[in-house]
N, C-alpha and C positions, 0 to 999 in steps of 0.2 A: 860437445861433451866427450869424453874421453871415457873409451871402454878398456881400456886397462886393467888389468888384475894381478895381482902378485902372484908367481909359480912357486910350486916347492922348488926349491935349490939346493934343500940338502940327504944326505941318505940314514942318517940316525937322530933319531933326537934322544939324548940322554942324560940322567939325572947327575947333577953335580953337588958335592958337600961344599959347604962354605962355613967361614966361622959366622957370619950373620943368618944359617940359616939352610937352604937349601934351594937349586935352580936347576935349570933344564938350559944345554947349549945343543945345535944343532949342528955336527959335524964339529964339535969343538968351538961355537961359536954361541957367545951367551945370548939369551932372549933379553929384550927392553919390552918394557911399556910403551904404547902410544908417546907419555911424555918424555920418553926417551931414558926414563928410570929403571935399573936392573932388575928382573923378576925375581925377587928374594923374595922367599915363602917360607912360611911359619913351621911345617913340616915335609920327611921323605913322602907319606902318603898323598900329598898336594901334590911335591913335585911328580909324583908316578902318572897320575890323572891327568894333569897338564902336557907330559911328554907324549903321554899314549894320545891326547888329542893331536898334534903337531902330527906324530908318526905315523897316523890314520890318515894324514891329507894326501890326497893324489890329485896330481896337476894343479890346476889352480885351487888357490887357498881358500877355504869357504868359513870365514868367524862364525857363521850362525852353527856348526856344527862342533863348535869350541867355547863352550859354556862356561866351563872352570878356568879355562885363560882369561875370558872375558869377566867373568866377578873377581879375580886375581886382581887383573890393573885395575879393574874399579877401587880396589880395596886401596891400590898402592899410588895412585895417582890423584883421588879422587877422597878416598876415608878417611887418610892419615893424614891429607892437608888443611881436613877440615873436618876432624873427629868430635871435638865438640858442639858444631852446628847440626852434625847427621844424627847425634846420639839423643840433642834437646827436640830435635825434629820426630825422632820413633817415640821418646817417653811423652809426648804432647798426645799419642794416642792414648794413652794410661786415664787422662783426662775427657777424651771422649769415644773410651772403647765400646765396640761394637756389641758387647756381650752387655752393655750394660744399658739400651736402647732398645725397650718393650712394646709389643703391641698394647694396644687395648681391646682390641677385635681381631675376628673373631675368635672363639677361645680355646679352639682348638689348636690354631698359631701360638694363643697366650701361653697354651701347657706346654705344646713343645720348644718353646724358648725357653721355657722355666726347667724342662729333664733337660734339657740339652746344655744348656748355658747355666743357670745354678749352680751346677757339679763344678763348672770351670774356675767361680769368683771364689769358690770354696778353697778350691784349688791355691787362686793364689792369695788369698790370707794364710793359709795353715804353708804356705811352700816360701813364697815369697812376702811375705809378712805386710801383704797388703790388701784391703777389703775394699774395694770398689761396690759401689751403688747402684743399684740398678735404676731406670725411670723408665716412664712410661711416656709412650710420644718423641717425637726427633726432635726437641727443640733440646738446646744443650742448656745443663744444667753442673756446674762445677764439682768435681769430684775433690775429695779431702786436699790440702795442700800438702799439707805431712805426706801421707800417702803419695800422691805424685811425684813429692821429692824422693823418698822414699826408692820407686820405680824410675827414677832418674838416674840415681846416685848407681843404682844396678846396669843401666844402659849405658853410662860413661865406663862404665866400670871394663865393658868387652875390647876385646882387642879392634887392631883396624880389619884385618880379616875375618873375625866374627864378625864386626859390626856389620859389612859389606854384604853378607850372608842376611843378618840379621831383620835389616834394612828390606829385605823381598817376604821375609818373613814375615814381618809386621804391617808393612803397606799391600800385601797381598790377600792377605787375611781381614786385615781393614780390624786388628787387634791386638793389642801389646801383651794381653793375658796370651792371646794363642801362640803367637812369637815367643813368649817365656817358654810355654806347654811342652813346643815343639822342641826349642832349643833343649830343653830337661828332659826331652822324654817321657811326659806325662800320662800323654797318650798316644797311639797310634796315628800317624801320619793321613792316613786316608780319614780318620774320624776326625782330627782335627780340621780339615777340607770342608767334609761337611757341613760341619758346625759353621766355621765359617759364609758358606752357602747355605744356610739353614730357610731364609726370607726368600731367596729366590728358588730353591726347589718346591720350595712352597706355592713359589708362583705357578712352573711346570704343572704342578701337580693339576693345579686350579685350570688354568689354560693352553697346558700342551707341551709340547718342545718348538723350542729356535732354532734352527738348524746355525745361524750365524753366531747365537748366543752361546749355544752349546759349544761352537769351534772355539771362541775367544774365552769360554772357560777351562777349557781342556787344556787352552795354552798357558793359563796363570797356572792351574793342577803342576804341569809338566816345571812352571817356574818355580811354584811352592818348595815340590820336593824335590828339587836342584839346588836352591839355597839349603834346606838343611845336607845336603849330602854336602855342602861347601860349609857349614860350618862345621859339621861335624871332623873334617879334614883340616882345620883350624885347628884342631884340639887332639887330635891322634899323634902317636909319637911317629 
């Protein structure tokens, strides 16, 4: 096996206009995608974020420390070639959102799903013109059709680079309501986290901490509001 690693080779990386858009070359020399597709981004403030990673690397190249390159090609190699497969894949949670999956016991879980998640379905009927149902138990029970289409027709609706953003948003949270939330603004980022871990701090509470458990949620936390800091650069001029 081969320990090879790619070195920095160049001495600026800087942001470039294009009529499609905007990109980052390094020393004059345009970035690709993995698939060997130009890195054209949707706006300057993507490309500044993207550069500034590039221009932070010393010595050998490190992706895990290049988050916003890395959801970039995903958007562009990976979203746009197959935008309506990833879009029908997020809105299929619309169908079995997490927010709408109730205890029955005990009932102190019961209320704080009900203050905590209630407010949210509210949400998106009066926001997003959709009313999801709650049930009680994990067995899956179909939520309106209209409705789903409804929350479809909104999830095709996003660009490839929201969508790619989107995408972490929604399988992170294990909710398409809190993926709307977040992308809207609805609420505060670290509430919306919670919420989504509502069932398992509950657990904590009950029997403790994980020390491995806690590590692996701290790293979705860190993924959660990464994606929206990537969609929201989607959408800034």
């Amino acid at each position: 096996m081969s320990d090879w690693k790619a070195k920095r080779f160049w001495k600026e990386a800087q942001v470039v206009t294009l009529d499609a858009g905007h990109s980052v070359e390094l020393d004059g020399r345009p970035i690709k995608t993995p698939a060997k597709q130009l890195l054209v981004l949707p706006t300057a403030k993507m490309a500044e974020a993207i550069a500034a990673e590039w221009q932070a690397q010393e010595g050998v190249i490190n992706p895990l420390t290049m988050p916003c390159t890395k959801t970039a090609n995903a958007a562009i190699d990976k979203v746009s070639v197959q935008h309506a497969e990833v879009a029908d894949m997020l809105a299929a949670y619309g169908d079995c959102d997490l927010l709408c999956y109730r205890a029955d016991s005990p009932q102190e879980l019961v209320d704080r799903q009900s203050a905590h998640w209630d407010p949210m379905l509210d949400w998106a009927k009066e926001t997003l013109g959709a009313r999801l149902q709650p049930r009680v138990g994990i067995m899956h029970v179909p939520q309106d059709p209209d409705v789903v289409a409804d929350l479809t027709r909104r999830t095709h609706a996003l660009n490839p680079f929201e969508l790619a953003a989107f995408h972490d948003l929604v399988s992170l949270s294990g909710s398409l309501v809190l993926g709307f939330a977040a992308a809207m603004d609805a609420r505060d980022m670290e509430s919306l986290w919670d919420m989504s871990r509502l069932d398992e701090m509950w657990q904590v509470e009950l029997w403790g901490k994980d020390d491995d458990a806690e590590a692996l949620a701290a790293a979705k936390k860190g993924s959660f509001l990464h994606a929206k800091f990537m969609f929201d650069l989607s959408k800034g001029a």
